[in-house]
C-alpha positions, 0 to 999 in steps of 0.5 A: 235854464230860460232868462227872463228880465223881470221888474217891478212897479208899485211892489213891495221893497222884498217883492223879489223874496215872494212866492212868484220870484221863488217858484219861477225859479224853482220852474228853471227860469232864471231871473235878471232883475232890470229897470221896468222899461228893460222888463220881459216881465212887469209885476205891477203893485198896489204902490205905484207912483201917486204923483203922477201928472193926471190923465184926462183920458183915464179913469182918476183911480187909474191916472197913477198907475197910467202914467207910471206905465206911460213913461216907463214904455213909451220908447219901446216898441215890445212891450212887457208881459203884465202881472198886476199883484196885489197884497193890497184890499184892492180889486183884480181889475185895479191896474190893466194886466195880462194876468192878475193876482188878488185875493178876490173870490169868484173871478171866473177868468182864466188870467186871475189867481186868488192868492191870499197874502197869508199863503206867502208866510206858510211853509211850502217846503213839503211841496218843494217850495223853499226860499219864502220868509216871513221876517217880521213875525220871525218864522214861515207857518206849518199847516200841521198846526193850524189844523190842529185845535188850539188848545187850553194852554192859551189860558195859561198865559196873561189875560190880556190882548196884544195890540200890534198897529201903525196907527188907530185910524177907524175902525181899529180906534173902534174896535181897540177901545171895545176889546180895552172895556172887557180886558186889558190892551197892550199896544206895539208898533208905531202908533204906540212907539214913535221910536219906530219909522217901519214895520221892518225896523220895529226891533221885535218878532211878533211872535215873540210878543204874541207868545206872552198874550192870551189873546191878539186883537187882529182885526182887517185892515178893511172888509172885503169878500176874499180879502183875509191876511196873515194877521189871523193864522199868525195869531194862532199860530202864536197860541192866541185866540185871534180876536178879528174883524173881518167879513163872513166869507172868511169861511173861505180860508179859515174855520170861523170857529176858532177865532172871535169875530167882532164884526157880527157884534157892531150892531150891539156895541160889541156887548157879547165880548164881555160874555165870551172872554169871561165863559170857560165854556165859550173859551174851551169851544174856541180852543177845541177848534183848528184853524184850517179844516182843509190843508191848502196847497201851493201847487194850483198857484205854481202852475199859475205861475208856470203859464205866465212864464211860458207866456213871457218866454213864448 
């Protein structure tokens, strides 16, 4: 069994739960988690230290990530193989890598993968991938369901969209207040609970909230070609009708079919919505849709991931 040192940088606290660790591992390296100065390998995220004295030789949205890496290798004469991995709306070429992973679309590079955050919540274990979670929604998805329609049953539960939110920084006050004047919102998280510090100290699975709701408003945390979250597949794997806000090359990932989009609708004040949640016939179209038209597969990323570790170990 290969060693490689791997750190991180910017990355999130579970990072080393993810996709990429797990299917290093599953290659036969074994990973020693370092200091990123010690690193063979640097995974380097969307947070990186926003404190960092300024460089004027580098572009300011950069400055950041530049004297974070400054410091951490200016004593070494080898320096880490780069991952710039980002879960974030920001772009492949934010941070200066080796190989990048974003959810970009069309990056004509051989050093880049498009990764989706939602695939990291999906069960890999038909493709012999195992270990990922998904503990704040409370399970990994099964594609099986998500190709399937969604089906009426949803009807059956209360005519009522859950609302799970940090905060209701625009458009979400927006798009809230438009889905709040056709039917009735019930908000969780910490913008509505000051009682919680952090997604992962919540004291609730969003799946065992989301299976009492007819309905989940899911919008984007931002609109940006590619870049499409876990918060749709979550809410239909739920049995919600997801009611999102999001770009249309979602089509990319998603059937735009099987959710409502309110993007298309800002242009009228959102005034279809009303039409659409009060129409069975619009909401048995909804329902007879899947989710996912084409089953996707993690093997692309895992040989991805088998060149960085071959590039590391080089």
């Amino acid at each position: 069994m290969r060693s490689v040192r791997i750190s991180t940088a910017g990355c999130p606290s579970d990072y080393s739960q993810g996709l990429l660790p797990i299917i290093a591992q599953s290659l036969g390296y074994k990973l020693d988690w370092v200091k990123p100065n010690q690193a063979d390998l640097l995974i380097m995220g969307p947070f990186m230290n926003h404190h960092a004295k300024k460089l004027k030789w580098c572009p300011k949205p950069l400055r950041p990530a530049a004297q974070t890496l400054f410091n951490s290798f200016s004593s070494r004469t080898d320096l880490p193989l780069r991952v710039f991995h980002s879960a974030e709306n920001l772009r492949h070429d934010t941070i200066p890598a080796d190989y990048s992973i974003s959810f970009d679309l069309n990056i004509n590079s051989p050093t880049h993968f498009r990764l989706p955050y939602w695939m990291e919540m999906i069960n890999w274990s038909h493709e012999g991938i195992v270990g990922n979670k998904n503990p704040r929604y409370g399970q990994l998805m099964n594609i099986e369901r998500l190709m399937e329609p969604l089906g009426m049953h949803f009807l059956d539960r209360t005519k009522a969209a859950a609302f799970l939110s940090s905060h209701l920084r625009e458009p979400r006050k927006t798009l809230f207040e438009a889905v709040q004047n056709v039917m009735p919102v019930s908000g969780f998280g910490a913008h509505f609970d000051q009682n919680i510090q952090s997604h992962h100290a919540s004291g609730f699975l969003k799946q065992d909230i989301l299976k009492e709701f007819a309905f989940n408003l899911c919008p984007e945390n931002g609109m940006y070609p590619g870049y499409y979250t876990e918060k749709i597949p979550e809410a239909f794997f739920a049995g919600c009708l997801p009611i999102t806000w999001t770009d249309q090359n979602v089509r990319v990932d998603f059937n735009p079919n099987a959710f409502i989009n309110l993007a298309p609708m800002a242009w009228c004040n959102f005034d279809p919505l009303a039409e659409i949640v009060n129409s069975p016939p619009h909401l048995e179209a909804y329902a007879s849709e899947a989710l996912l038209l084409n089953a996707p597969s993690i093997l692309p990323f895992r040989d991805f991931v088998k060149r960085i570790m071959e590039d590391v170990t080089s």
